[in-house]
C-alpha positions in Angstrom: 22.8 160.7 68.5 21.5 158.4 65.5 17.6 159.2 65.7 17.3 158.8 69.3 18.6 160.5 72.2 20.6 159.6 74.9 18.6 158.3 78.6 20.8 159.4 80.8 19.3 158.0 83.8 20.1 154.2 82.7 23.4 155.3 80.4 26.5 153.0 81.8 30.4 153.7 80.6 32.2 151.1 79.3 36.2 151.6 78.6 37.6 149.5 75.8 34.5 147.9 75.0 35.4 144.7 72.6 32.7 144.5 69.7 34.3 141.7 67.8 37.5 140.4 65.9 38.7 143.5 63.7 37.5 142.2 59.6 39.1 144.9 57.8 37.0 143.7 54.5 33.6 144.1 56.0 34.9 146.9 58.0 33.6 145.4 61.5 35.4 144.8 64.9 37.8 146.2 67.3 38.0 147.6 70.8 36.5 150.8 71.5 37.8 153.4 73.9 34.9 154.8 75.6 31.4 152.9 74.7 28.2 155.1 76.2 24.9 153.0 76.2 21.5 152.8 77.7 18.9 150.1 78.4 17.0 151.5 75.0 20.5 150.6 72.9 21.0 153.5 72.4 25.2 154.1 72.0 28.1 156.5 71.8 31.1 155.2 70.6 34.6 157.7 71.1 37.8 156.6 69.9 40.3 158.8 72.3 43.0 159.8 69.6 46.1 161.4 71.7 49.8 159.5 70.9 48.3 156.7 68.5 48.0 156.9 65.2 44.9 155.8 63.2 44.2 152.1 62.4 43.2 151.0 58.9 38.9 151.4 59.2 39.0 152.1 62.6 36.0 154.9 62.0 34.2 152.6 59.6 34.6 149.8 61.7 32.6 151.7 64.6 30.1 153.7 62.6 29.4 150.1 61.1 28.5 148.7 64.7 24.9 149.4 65.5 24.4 152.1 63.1 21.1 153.1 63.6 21.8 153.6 67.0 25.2 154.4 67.4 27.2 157.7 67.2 31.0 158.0 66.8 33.1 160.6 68.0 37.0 161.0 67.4 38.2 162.9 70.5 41.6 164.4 69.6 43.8 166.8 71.4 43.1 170.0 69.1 39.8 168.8 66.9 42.1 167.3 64.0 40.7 164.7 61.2 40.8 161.4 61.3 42.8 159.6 58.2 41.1 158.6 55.2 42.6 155.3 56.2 40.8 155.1 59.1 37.5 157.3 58.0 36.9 155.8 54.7 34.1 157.3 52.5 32.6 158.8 56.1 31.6 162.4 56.3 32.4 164.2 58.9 29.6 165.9 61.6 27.1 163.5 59.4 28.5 159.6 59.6 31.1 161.0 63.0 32.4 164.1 64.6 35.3 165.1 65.9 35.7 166.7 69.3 38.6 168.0 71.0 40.1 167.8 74.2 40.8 171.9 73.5 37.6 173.0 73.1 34.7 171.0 74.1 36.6 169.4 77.1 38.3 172.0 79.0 36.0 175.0 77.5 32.9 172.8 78.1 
């Protein structure tokens, strides 16, 4: 997670967590599906992908709230790839990572 881990202990789950109006030309906003956080500020952001299709910057726009301290996952059914509509310029398992429901869910 960023370069800090995780406290457990004080982490609280918040579901469709608002962290602003969507600006598609600074690539900032939106409503994220599961927000992870602890009292450090530490984060974990996971946009639960199973019968939408990817907004325009959606991955940018969460990678580009606290970045230092925030990680984005895309949590898909079977582990596919986000849209370069939605990812941007982002690498994958560097800038976000991409987890499935298939294998680190049910095999987890």
């Amino acid at each position: 997670i960023g370069n800090e881990s995780l406290d457990v202990e004080s982490a609280r789950v918040i579901t469709e967590y608002h962290i602003g109006k969507v600006d598609n030309k600074v690539k900032t906003g939106g409503r994220i599906d599961i927000f992870i956080s602890d009292k450090k500020g530490v984060s974990i952001s996971i946009e639960n992908k199973i019968d939408a299709s990817d907004e325009a910057n959606q991955i940018e726009r969460y990678y580009n709230f606290k970045t230092e301290k925030n990680t984005v996952y895309y949590l898909t059914l079977d582990g596919r790839l986000p849209s370069v509509e939605s990812s941007g310029v982002l690498i994958e398992g560097k800038d976000f990572f991409v987890i499935s429901y298939k294998k680190e869910i049910l095999e987890f």
